[in-house]
N, C-alpha and C positions, 0 to 999 in steps of 0.2 A: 325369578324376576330378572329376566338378563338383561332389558334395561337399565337398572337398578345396578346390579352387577356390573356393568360397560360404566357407568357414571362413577361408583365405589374406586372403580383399579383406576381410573384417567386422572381422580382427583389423587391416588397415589404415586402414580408417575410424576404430574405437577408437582406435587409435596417431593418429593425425594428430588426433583431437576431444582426446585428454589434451596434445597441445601446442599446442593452441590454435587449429589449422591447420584452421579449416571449411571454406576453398577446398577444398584437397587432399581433405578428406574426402569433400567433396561429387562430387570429381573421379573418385575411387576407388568410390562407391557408382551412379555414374553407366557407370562402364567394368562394374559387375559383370557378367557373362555371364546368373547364375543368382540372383536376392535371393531367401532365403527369409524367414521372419516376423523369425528372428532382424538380418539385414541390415539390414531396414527398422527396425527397434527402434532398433540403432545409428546409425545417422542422425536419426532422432525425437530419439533424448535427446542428439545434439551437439547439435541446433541449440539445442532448453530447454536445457540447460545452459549456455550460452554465450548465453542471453536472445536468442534470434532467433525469438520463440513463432510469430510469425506465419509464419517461411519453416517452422517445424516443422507448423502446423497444413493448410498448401499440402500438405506433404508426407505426411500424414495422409490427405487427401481424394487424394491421387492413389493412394495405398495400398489407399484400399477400390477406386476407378473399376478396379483391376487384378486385385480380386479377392483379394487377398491375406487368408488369415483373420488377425484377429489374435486377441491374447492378451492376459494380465492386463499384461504389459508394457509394451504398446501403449498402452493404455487409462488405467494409472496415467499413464504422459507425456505423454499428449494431454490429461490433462482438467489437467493442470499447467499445459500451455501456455495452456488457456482462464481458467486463477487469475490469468495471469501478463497477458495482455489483457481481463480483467473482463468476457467476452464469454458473457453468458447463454445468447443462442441458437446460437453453436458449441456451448455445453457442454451446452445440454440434447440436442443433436443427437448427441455424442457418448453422454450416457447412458443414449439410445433404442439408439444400436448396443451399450452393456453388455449392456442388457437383454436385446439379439437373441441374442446369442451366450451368454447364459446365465450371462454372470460379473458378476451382483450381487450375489450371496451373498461374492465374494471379497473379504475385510477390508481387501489393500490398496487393490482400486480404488474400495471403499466411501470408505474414509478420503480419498482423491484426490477423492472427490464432492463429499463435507462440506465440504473446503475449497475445493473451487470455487464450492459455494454462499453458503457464506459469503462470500466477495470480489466476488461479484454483490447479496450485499444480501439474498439468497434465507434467511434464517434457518427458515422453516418450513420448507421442504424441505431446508435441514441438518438439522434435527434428526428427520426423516422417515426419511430415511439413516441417520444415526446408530440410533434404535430398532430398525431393521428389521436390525441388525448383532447377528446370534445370538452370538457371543463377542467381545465388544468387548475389544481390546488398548492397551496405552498410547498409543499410535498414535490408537486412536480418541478414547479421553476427552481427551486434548490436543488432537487438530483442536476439539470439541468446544466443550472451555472456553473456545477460541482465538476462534471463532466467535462466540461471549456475549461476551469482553473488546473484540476488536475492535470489535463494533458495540455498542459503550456500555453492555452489559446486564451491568455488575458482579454482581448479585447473583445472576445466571442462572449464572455465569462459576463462583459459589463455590458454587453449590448443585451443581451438578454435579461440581465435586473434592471436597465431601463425600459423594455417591454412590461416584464411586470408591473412597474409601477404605473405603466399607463391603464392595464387591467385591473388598478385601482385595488392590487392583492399588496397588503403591506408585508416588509420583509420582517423576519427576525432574525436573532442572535446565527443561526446557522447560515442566513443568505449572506450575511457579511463576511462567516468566515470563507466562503466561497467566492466572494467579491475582491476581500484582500487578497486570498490567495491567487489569482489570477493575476492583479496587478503586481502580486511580488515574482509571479514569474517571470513577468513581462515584463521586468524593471520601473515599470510605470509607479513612482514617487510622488510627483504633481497628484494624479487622480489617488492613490492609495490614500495620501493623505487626508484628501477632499471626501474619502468615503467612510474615514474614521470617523473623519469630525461630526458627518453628516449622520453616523450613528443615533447620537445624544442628542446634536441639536435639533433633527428631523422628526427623528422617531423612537425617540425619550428609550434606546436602547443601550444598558448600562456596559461597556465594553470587558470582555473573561480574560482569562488570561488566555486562550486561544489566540483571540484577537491582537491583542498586545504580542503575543509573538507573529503573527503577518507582518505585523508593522517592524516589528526587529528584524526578521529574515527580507524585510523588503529592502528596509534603509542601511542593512550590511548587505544585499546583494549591489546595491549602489556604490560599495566601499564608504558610507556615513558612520561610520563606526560609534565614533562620541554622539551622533543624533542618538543611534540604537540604547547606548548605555542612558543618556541623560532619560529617553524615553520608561527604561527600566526605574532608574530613581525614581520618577516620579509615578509611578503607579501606583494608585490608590492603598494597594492591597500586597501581599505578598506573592512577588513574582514565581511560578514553578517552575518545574524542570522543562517544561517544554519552553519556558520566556528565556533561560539559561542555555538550552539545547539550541535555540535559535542562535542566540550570541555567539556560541564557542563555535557551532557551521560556520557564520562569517568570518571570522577570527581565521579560522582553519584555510579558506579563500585565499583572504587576502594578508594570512602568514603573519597576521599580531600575536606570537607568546605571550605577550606580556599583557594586552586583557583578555586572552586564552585562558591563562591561571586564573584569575578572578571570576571569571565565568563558570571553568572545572570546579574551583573551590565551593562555588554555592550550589552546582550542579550537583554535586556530591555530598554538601553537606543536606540535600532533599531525600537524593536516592543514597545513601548509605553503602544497600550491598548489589547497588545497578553498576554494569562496568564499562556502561555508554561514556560516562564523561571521563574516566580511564584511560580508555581506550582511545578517543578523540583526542588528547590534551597528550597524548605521546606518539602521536601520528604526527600533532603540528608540530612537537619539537623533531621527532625524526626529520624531518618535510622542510624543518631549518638547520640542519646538523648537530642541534642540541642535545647529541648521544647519551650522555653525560645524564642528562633529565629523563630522558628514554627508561637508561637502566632502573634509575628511582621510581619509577613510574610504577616498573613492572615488580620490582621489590616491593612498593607499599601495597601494591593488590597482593601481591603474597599473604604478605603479613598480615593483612585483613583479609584474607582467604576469599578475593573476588575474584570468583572466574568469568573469562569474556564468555556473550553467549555463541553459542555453537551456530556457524553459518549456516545455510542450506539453500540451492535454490534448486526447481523444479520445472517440469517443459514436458509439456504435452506432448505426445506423437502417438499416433493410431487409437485415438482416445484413453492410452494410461497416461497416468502422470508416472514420470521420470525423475527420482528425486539423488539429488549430487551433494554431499558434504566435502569440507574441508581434507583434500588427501585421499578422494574417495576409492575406497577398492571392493566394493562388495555388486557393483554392478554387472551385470554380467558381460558389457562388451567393453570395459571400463579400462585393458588395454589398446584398444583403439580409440578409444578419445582421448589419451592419454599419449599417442603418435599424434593424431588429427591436430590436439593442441602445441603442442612444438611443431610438427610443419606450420600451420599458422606464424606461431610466436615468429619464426624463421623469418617469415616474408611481411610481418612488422616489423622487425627489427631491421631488413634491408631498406624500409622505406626512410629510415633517420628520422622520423619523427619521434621515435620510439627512446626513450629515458627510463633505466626503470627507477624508483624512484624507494629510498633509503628505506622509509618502512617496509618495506614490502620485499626487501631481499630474502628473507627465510622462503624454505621451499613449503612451510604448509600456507603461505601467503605467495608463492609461486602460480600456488595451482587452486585458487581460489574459487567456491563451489561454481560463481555462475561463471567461469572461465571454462571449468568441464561441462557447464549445461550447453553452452551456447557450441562448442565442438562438438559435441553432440547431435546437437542441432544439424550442425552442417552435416554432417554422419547420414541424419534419417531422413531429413526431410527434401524435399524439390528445391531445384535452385531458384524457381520460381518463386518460392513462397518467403513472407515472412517468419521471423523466429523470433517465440516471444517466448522471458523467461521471466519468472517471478522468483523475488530473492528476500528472506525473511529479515535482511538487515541493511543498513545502510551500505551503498557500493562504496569500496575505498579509490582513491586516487588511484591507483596502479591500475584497476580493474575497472574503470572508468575508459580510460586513455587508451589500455589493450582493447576495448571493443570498439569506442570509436575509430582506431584503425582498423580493426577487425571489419566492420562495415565496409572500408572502402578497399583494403587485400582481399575480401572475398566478394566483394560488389553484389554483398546484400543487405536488407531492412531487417533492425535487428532492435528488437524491443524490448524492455527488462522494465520491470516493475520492481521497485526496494520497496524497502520499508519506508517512506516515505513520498514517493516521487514516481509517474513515470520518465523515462528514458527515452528516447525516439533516434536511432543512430541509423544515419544513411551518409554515402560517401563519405566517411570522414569527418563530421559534425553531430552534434548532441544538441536535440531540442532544449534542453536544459540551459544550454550555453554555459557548462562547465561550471554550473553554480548548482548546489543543490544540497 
């Protein structure tokens, strides 16, 4: 009964992916006798779900080498996996095989596109995607607006939730956070505000703590600091680490220690053994010569045995990923990015723009990973082209500043995605506008 058989190992693959157990998964989709599309589905979306894109995307290309047809299932988790590694040319390579098989009309693998292009930096072929989507669903106009807020373009962000609502498609809790976020990039305070309000009173939508941090990282990228906190007091519910996380970024901005502390303190009393607010909260005192608090800083993670987490970023060329830690030496051309990056540093530092700045004097914050990705960069790639590099944490101030010069000493477009934010740096400027 192979049927029977194929449906037995797929529902075991399931069971062992919902408790966590990829071994086992893997071990059960590997014994299967018979995979059909369905099997292979189930293993694609363990691995994306459980953030192993790249053992998912492995398992993608052995998928088609077998012949196996897929389906919109398929399709939507593979090009997840390419959002999830910022890897343009697996996912254009994926969305030549949508096309083959005929499923680009289908709304969800459309929606899966847009937001792959989006996280590659690809904005005009998001929004190519998007048009070409004969019945757009909430689904859609949210990759969409998400697409414009992430990459800075507030006002794209809200032009497009007012189209929605003339397609008389109401928003939810996720279009707002896409609405706010655009306005907080964009500074835009007046409309951010007017889009909170219009939450509740429009469309009886109870605002998360997502939300409530838009509206904190909007009103401290304004430098409203006391709005930010009064807005925390009064929050119905208990504020989390990301309403906190918001607060101590502006703090960090515009150089307040002193509701920094306040901020770390409950930052940490959430996350306990996270070394995000640690870490941040003796940056700002570095950043004010408060050495002094630095040292303690790094004493009480001792003592509470919290380590920062380990940087890394990554950059595409010839379709590998290229992966760079803190000090990296196991690369194999990783003395010559390691010249490349001091001839640069060289010719930032003759511009005088260039400060380095107090945290960031140790040498393993010298050579910071997406410092060596983006020399890199320049190493492999055309001088035509753009370099974009994905970095798993947020950028510090020092490694901010060196790319933004870095853009305009080597007079190219130079793109980084953190853990929060993209980056857009040409001539000597950040889409960001130094706030992020």
């Amino acid at each position: 009964m192979p049927l029977r058989d194929t449906i037995s190992w797929t529902a075991m693959i399931t069971a062992f992916s919902q408790n966590g157990d990829i071994d086992r998964a893997r071990q059960c989709f590997d014994m299967t006798p018979e995979r059909n599309v369905i099997t292979w589905n189930s293993m694609l979306s363990t691995y994306i779900q459980h953030g192993f894109s790249e053992e998912g995307m492995k398992l993608y290309v052995l998928m088609r080498s077998k012949a196996v047809k897929p389906d919109w299932v398929t399709f939507a988790t593979s090009i997840r996996a390419c959002v999830d590694l910022a890897t343009i040319k697996l996912g254009t390579q994926v969305v030549s095989h949508v096309t083959k098989f005929g499923l680009s009309s289908d709304v969800s693998v459309a929606n899966s596109i847009v937001t792959m292009y989006s996280r590659c930096r690809q904005i005009k072929e998001a929004r190519k995607v998007f048009d070409s989507i004969h019945v757009k669903n909430l689904i859609s106009w949210n990759a969409m607006m998400a697409t414009f807020a992430q990459n800075g373009l507030g006002n794209k962000a809200i032009e497009t939730y007012e189209d929605m609502l003339r397609t008389e498609c109401k928003p939810d809790h996720i279009s707002y956070v896409a609405v706010l976020s655009g306005c907080s990039h964009m500074g835009l305070v007046v409309e951010g505000k007017h889009y909170f309000d219009s939450m509740t009173q429009v469309f009886g939508i109870s605002p998360t703590n997502e939300h409530f941090a838009c509206m904190v990282d909007l009103l401290g990228r304004a430098g409203l600091l006391d709005q930010a906190k009064n807005l925390i007091d009064g929050m119905p519910f208990k504020p989390n680490a990301t309403v906190w996380g918001a607060l101590l970024g502006a703090c960090r901005i515009h150089h307040d220690s002193i509701l920094a502390k306040t901020a770390a303190k409950k930052l940490m009393e959430l996350n306990v053994e996270d070394s995000g607010g640690y870490v941040l909260l003796a940056n700002i005192y570095a950043e004010s010569g408060e050495l002094e608090n630095v040292a303690d800083m790094r004493k009480l993670m001792k003592v509470k045995g919290i380590r920062k987490s380990p940087g890394c970023s990554w950059i595409e060329v010839d379709n590998r990923l290229h992966v760079f830690t803190v000090d990296e030496t196991s690369h194999p051309q990783i003395n010559e990015v390691y010249v490349k990056l001091e001839e640069m540093m060289k010719k930032i530092e003759d511009t005088g723009r260039y400060v380095s700045i107090v945290s960031c004097a140790h040498r393993s914050q010298k050579y910071h990973s997406e410092k060596l990705a983006f020399a890199f960069g320049l190493l492999s790639l055309p001088p035509w082209m753009p370099i974009q590099v994905t970095k798993n944490l947020h950028v510090c101030n020092d490694c901010h500043l060196v790319i933004k010069l870095l853009s305009m000493v080597a007079s190219r477009e130079l793109i980084m995605r953190d853990g929060f934010r993209f980056h857009h740096f040409k001539d000597g400027f950040c889409s960001c506008r130094d706030y992020w």
